[in-house]
N, C-alpha and C positions, 0 to 999 in steps of 0.2 A: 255762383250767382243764382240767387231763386229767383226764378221764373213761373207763372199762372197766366196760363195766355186761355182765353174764352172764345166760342166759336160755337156759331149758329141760329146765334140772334136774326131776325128780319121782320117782313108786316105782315101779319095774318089777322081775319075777321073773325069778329066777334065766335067764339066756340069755335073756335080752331086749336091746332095743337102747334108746339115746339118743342124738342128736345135741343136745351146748352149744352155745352161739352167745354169741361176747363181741363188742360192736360199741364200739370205739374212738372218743375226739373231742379234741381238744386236743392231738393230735401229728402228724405225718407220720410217718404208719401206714406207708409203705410203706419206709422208711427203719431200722424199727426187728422185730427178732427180737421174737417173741410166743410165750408158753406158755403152759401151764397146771401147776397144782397143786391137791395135793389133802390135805386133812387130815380123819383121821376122828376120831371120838372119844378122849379122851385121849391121843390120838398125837403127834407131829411134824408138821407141814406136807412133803409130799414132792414132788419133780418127777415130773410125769408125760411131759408130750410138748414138744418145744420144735418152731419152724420160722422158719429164717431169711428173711432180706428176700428172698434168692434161693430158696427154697424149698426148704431142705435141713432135712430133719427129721429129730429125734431123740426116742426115746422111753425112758420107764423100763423095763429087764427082764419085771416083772409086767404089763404092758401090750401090749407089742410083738405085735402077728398082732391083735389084738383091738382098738387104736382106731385111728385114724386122724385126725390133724389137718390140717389144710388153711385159707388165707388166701385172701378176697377184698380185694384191695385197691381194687378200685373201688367197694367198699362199704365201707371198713376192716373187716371183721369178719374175726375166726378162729373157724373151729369145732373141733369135739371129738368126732367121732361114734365112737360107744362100740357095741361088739357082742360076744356072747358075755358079759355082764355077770357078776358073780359079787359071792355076799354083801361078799366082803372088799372090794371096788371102793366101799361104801359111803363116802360120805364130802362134807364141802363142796367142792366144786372152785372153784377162785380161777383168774383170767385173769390173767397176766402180762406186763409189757414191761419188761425192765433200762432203766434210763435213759441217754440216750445223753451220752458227756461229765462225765455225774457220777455221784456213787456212790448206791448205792440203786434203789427199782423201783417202779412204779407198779403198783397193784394192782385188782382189783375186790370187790364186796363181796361176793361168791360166791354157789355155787348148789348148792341140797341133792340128793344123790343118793343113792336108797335102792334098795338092791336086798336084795328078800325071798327069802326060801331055801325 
């Protein structure tokens, strides 16, 4: 059974920081690309940062100089550390992994992230 469970989320002011932490179980983590996303109220679900098995990362526009993702694989986890926060960053951020071989994506159950102005 895969599992992506996220942790770390809370409220922090305007320029503040967060490190997420999504800790993986039921795949060969190091096998498979991991992101995150983020959906705020009424919105869309959007991509924020992705990073391959090999460690090539990609990030969304509004994000880029301000988070930072990064994998352990000898722990399976990928983190999210976020810096320079801003109200509009508000939002649930979801852990991702595309599935490898078929279609579709494993997800987590997300984590709240509030940034006060």
């Amino acid at each position: 059974q895969v599992q992506l469970v996220e942790s770390g989320g809370g409220l922090v002011q305007t320029g503040g920081s967060l490190k997420l932490s999504c800790a993986a179980s039921g795949i060969l983590f190091e096998l498979y690309t991991m992101g995150w996303y983020r959906q705020a109220p009424g919105k869309q679900r959007e991509f924020v940062a992705t990073i391959t098995r090999g460690g090539v990362t990609n990030y969304a526009d509004s994000v880029k100089g301000r988070f930072t993702i990064s994998r352990d694989n000898a722990k399976n986890t990928v983190n999210l550390q976020m810096n320079s926060l801003k109200p509009e960053d508000t939002a649930v951020y979801y852990c991702n992994a595309p599935r490898i071989g078929q279609i579709g994506n494993y997800w987590g159950q997300g984590t709240q992230v509030t940034v006060s102005s």
